[in-house]
BATORPA-273982 format. One line per field, with one value per residue (C-alpha): y, x, z; residue number from 1. Coordinates in nm, 2 decimals. Layout:
<rs>
Y = [Y	...]
X = [X	...]
Z = [Z	...]
pos = [NUM	...]
</rs>
This chain:
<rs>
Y = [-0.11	-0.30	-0.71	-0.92	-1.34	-1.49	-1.70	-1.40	-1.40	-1.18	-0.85	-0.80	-0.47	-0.24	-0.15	0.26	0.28	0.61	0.89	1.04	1.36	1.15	1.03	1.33	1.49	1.24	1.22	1.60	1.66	1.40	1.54	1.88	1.75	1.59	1.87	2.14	1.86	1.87	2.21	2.26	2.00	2.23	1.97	2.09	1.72	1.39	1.00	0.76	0.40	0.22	0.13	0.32	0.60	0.62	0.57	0.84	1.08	0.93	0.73	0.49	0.13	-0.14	-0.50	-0.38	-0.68	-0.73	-0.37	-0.38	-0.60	-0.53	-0.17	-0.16	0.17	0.52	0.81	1.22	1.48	1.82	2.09	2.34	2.12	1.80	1.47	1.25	0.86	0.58	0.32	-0.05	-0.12	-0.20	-0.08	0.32	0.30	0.22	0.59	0.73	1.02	0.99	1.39	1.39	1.23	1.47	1.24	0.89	0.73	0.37	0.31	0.21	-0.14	-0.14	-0.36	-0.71	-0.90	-0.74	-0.54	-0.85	-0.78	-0.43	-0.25	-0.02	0.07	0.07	0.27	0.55	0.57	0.60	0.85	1.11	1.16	1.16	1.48	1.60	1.63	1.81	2.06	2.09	2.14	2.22	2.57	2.56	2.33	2.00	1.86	1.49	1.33	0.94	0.68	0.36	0.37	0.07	0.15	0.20	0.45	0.66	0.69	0.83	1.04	1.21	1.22	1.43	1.63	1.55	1.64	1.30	1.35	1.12	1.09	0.82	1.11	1.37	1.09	0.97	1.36	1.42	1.10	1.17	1.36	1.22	1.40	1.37	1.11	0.94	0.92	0.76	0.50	0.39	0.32	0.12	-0.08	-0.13	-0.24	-0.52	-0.58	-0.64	-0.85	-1.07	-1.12	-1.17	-1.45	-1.60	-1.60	-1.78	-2.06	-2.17	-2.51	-2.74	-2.98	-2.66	-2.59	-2.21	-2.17	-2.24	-1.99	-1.73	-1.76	-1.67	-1.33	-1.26	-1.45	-1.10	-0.90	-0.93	-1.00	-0.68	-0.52	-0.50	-0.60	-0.78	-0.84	-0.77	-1.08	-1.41	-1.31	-1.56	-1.87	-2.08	-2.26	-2.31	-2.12	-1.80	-1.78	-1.60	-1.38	-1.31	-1.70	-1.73	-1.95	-2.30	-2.61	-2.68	-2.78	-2.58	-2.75	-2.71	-2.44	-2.32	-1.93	-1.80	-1.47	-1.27	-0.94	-0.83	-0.62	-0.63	-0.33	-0.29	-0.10	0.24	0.07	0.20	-0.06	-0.17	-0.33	-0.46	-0.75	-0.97	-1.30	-1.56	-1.93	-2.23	-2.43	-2.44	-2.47	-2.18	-2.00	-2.10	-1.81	-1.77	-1.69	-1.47	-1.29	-1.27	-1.08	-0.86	-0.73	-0.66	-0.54	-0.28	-0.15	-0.14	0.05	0.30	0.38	0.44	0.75	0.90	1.03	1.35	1.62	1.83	1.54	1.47	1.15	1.11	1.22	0.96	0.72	0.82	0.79	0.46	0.18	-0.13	-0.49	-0.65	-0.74	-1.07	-0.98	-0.69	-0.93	-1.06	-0.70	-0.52	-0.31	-0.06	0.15	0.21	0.36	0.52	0.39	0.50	0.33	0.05	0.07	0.43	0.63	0.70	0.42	0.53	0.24	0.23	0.50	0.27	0.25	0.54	0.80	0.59	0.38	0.64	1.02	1.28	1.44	1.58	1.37	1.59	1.62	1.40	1.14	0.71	0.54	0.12	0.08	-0.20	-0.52	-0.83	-1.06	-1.35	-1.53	-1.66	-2.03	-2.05	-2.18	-1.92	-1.54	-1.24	-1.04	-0.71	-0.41	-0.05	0.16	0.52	0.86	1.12	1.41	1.76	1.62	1.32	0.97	0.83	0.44	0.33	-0.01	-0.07	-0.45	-0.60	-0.89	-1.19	-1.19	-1.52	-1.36	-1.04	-1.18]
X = [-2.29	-2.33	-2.34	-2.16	-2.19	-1.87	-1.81	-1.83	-1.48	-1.18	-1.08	-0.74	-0.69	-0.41	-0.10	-0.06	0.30	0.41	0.62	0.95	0.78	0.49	0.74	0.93	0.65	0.55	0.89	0.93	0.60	0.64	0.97	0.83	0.58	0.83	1.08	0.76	0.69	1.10	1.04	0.72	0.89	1.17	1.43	1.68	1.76	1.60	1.81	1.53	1.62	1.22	1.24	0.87	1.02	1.33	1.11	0.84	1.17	1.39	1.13	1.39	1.34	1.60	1.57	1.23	1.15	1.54	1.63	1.31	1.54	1.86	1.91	2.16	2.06	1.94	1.89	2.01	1.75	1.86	1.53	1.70	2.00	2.06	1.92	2.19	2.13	2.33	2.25	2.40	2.72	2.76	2.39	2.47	2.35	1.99	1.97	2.08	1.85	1.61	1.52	1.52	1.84	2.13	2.43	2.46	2.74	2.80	2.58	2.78	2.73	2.69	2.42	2.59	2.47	2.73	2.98	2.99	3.24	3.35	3.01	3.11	3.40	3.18	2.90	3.16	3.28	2.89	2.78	3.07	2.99	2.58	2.69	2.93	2.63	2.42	2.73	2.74	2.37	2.19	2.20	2.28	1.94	2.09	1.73	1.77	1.41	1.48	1.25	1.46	1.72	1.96	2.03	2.42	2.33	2.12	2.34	2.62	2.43	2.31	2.66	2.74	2.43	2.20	1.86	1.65	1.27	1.06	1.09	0.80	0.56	0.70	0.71	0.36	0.20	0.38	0.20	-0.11	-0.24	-0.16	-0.01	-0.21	0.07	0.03	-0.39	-0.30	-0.04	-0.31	-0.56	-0.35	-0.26	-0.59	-0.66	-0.40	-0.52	-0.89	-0.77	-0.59	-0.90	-1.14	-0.84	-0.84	-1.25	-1.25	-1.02	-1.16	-1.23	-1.35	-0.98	-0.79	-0.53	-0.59	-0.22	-0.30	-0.58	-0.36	-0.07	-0.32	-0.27	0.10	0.16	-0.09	0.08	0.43	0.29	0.15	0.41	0.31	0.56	0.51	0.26	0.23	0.00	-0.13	-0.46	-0.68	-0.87	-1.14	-1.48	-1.41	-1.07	-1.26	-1.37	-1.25	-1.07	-0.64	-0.59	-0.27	-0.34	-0.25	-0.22	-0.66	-0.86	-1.14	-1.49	-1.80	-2.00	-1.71	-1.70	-1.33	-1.23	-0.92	-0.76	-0.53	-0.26	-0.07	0.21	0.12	0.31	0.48	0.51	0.12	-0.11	-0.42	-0.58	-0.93	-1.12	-1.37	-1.54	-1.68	-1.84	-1.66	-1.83	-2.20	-2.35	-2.58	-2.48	-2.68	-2.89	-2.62	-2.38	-2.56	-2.65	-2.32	-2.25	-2.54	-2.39	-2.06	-2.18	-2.40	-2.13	-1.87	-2.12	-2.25	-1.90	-1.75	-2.06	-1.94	-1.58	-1.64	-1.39	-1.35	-1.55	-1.30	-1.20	-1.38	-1.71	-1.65	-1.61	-1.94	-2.12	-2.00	-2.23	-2.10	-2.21	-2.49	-2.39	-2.36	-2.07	-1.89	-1.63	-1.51	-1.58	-1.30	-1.12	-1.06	-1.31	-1.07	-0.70	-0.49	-0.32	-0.05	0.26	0.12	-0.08	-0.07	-0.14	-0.39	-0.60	-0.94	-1.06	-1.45	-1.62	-1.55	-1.17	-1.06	-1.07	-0.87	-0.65	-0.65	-0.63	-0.87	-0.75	-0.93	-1.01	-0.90	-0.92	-0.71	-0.65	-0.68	-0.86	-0.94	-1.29	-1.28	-1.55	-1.58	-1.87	-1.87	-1.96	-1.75	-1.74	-1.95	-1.84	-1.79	-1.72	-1.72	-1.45	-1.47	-1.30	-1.34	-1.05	-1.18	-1.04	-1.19	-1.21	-1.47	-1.72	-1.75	-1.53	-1.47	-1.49	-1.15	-1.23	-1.52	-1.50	-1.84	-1.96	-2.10	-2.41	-2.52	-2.41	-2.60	-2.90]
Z = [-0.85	-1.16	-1.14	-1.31	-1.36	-1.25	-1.54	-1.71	-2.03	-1.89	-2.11	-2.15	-2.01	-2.24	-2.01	-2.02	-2.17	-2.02	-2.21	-2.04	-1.99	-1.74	-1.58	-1.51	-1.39	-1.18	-1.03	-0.97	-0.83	-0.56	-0.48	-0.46	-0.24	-0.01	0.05	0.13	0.40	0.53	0.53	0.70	0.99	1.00	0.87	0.73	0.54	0.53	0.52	0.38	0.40	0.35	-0.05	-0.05	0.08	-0.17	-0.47	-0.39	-0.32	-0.64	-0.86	-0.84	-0.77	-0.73	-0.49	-0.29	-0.11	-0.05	0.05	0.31	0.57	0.44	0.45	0.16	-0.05	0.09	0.00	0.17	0.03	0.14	0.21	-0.03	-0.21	-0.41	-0.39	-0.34	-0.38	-0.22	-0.44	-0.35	-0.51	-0.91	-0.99	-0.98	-1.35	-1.25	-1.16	-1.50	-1.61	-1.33	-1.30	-0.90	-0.87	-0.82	-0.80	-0.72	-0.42	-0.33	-0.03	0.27	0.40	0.80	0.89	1.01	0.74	0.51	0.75	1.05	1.33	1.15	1.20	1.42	1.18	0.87	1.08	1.19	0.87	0.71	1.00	0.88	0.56	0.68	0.94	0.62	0.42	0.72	0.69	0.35	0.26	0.57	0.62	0.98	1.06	1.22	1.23	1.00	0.93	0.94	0.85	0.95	1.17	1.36	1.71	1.62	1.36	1.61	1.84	1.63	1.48	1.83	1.95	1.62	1.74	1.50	1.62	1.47	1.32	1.26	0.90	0.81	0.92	0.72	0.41	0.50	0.53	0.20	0.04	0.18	-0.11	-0.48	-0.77	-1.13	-1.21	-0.89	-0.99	-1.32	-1.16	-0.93	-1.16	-1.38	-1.12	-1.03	-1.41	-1.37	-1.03	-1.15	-1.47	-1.25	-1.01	-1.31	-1.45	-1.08	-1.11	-1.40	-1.35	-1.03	-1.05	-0.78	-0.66	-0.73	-0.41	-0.29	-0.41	-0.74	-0.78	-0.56	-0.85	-1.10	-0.93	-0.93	-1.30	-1.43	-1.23	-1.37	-1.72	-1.68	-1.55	-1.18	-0.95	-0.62	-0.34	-0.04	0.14	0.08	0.18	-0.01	0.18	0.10	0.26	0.63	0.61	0.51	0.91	1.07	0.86	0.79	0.69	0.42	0.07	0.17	-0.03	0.12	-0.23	-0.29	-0.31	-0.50	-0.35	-0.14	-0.09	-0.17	-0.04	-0.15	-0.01	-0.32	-0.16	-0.52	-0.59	-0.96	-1.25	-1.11	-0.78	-0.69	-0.48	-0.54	-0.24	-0.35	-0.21	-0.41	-0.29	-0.54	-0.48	-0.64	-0.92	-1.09	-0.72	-0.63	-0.35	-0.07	0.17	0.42	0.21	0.05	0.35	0.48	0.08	0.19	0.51	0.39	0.02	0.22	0.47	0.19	-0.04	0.26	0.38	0.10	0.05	0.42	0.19	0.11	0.16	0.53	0.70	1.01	1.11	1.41	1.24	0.98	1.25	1.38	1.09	0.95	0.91	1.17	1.14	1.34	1.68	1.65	1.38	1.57	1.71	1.39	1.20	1.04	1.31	1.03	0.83	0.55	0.54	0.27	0.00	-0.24	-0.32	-0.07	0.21	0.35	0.64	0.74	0.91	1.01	1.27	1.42	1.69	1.95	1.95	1.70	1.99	2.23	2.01	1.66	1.65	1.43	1.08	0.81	0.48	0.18	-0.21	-0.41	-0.12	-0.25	0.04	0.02	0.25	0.42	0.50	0.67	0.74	0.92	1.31	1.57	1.51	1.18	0.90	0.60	0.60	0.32	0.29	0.06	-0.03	-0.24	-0.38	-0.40	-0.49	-0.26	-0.44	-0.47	-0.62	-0.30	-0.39	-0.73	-0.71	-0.86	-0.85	-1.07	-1.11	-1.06	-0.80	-0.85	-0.96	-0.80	-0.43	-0.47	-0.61]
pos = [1	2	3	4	5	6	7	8	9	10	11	12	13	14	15	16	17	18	19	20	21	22	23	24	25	26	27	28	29	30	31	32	33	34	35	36	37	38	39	40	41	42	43	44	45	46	47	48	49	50	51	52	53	54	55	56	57	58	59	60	61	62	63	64	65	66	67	68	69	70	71	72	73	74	75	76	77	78	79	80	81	82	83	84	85	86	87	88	89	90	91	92	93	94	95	96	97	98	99	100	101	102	103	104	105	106	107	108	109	110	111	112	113	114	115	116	117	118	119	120	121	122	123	124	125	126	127	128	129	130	131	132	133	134	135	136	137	138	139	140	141	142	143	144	145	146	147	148	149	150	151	152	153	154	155	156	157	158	159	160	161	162	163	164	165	166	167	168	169	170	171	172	173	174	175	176	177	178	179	180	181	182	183	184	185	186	187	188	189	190	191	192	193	194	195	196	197	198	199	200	201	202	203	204	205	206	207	208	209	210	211	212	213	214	215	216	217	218	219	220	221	222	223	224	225	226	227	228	229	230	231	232	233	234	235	236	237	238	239	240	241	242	243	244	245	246	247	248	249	250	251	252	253	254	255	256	257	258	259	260	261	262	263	264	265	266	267	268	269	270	271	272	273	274	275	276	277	278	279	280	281	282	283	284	285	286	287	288	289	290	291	292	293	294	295	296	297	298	299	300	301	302	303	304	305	306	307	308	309	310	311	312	313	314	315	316	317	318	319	320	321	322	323	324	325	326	327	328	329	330	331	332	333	334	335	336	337	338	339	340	341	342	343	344	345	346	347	348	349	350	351	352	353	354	355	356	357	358	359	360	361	362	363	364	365	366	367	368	369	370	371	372	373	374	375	376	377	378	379	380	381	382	383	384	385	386	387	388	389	390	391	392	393	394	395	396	397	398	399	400	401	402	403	404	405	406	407	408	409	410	411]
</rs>
């Protein structure tokens, strides 16, 4: 992988305005994707409340972060009939011309939040024209796929016998592999992602708070047309060990090693999880930081070569490069895991836990996995955290996210 110094000036990357016809495909050809998937499960109908889950099946997007705990829009996609959005009330319009989008209802309001001591009434009233639907567009098959589902729902639903599916497997196993469209959303959002990064690199300034650099990331993001993230995975000299510390209001010093996990939902609604680690100021990094940039450079780079297609799970797990031993307890559980619209399934974890604590698959063509890397020791005072964005794909995995590191930390 190239090298790159950090003070190094920040492109401005172009954002891919998209023609009606991209988007049309890429609307379609996720849909098509998730009704094979209701149909190999047998469903005859799926009810998708999770905001991921009605964007890959509508392409439409409307109060994400808000309609992730209050479930106020959903959406009914039949196996062999319409798609039929319940959209929250006075924003029907947002679905105007969106190809996979068959008609649009006012979503019914049950949760407490909005229905309070008339749930039950409200969730009677919503579970009859769910088991209308069923009827209506079925074919007989009373098997529902749901993602997200309140207790009170549930139950009326079985007592209208309504056989329940897991829906967030069929969604996730229809995710799994990316359209064209899908390919292209990701690696714009990987473009912002990596202009923000090089933006945070730049401005780092010793007496800057780790929030400060942190908002670098989000102000690109929406200037770019990105959208929200997921974390506030960035910390600084001591904070940086161990490893899942939030920004906080710490200054950074001169010579402090920052480490950032991106998590950002970019332009489309794709992620792009990358991690980069960079020192603070016109200090040299000093040998132990570099070492630690060593180890998790090298398993990053040598686990991203294992992702080649047909190569199970469990074989992966096998092969992938761990830390010393002296590093295992702080190590990244995972190897790498998918990613899509956000962080996807599937999560591949190391030998030792995968066959008790994760399950075997196959890695396939056109799959977007983020490979995964932390360095660092119990009770010491720094640690690295990295991450890849690859497309597995024939010819072995396409690195996605091509953004140098520093130079200084390699050297």
């Amino acid at each position: 992988m190239s090298q790159h110094p950090k003070t190094a000036a920040a492109p401005t990357i172009d954002v891919l305005v998209k023609d009606n016809d991209w988007h049309r495909r890429l609307d379609l050809g996720r849909l098509d994707r998730l009704k094979a998937k209701l149909l190999e499960y047998d469903c005859g109908a799926g009810l998708f409340y999770d905001p991921i889950n009605i964007r890959y099946a509508t392409g439409t997007s409307n109060m994400q972060v808000y309609s992730l705990h209050n479930p106020c829009r959903y959406v009914f996609v039949a196996t062999e009939g319409p798609v039929i959005l319940f959209e929250f009330s006075g924003c029907e319009f947002l679905a105007e011309d969106r190809p996979a989008v068959d008609e649009v209802r006012i979503a019914q309001a049950w949760y407490h939040f909005a229905a309070g001591p008339r749930l039950m009434e409200f969730a009677r009233s919503w579970c009859a024209e769910i088991v209308d639907l069923v009827n209506l567009h079925g074919g007989g098959n009373r098997r529902l796929a749901i993602d997200k589902m309140d207790p009170v729902g549930t139950h009326l639903l079985i007592d209208n016998r309504i056989d329940i599916v897991d829906g967030f497997e069929v969604a996730h196993m229809a995710r799994l592999i990316k359209t064209p469209e899908e390919i292209d959303a990701v690696r714009q959002s990987i473009g912002v992602c990596q202009e923000g990064i090089r933006r945070m690199i730049a401005a780092t300034k010793p007496g800057m708070t780790e929030n400060a650099i942190w908002s670098i990331l989000h102000q690109t993001n929406i200037e770019l047309g990105g959208e929200w993230i997921e974390t506030r995975l960035l910390s600084s000299g001591p904070r940086t060990n161990p490893w899942y510390q939030e920004a906080s209001e710490r200054l950074v010093e001169e010579g402090d090693i920052v480490c950032l996990d991106s998590d950002l939902i970019g332009p489309h609604g794709y992620g792009a999880d990358i991690s980069r680690s960079w020192t603070v100021g016109d200090k040299k990094p000093h040998g132990e930081q570099r070492r630690l940039f060593a180890l998790a450079y090298e398993q990053v780079r040598r686990n991203c070569e294992l992702f080649v297609p047909g190569r199970s799970f469990f074989e992966l797990a096998d092969l992938a490069q761990r830390m010393p031993e002296k590093y295992k307890a702080l190590e990244q559980p995972a190897i790498a895991h998918g990613s899509g619209l956000c962080n996807e399934f599937p999560l591949l974890i190391h030998s030792d836990k995968i066959r008790a604590k994760g399950h075997d698959g196959i890695l396939e063509h056109g799959m977007v996995i983020c490979v995964e890397s932390y360095a660092g020791v119990p009770g010491e005072s720094e640690g690295v955290k990295l991450e890849q964005q690859i497309l597995i794909t024939e010819a072995g995995p396409d690195l996605l996210s091509d953004m140098p590191f520093q130079e200084e930390l390699l050297s």
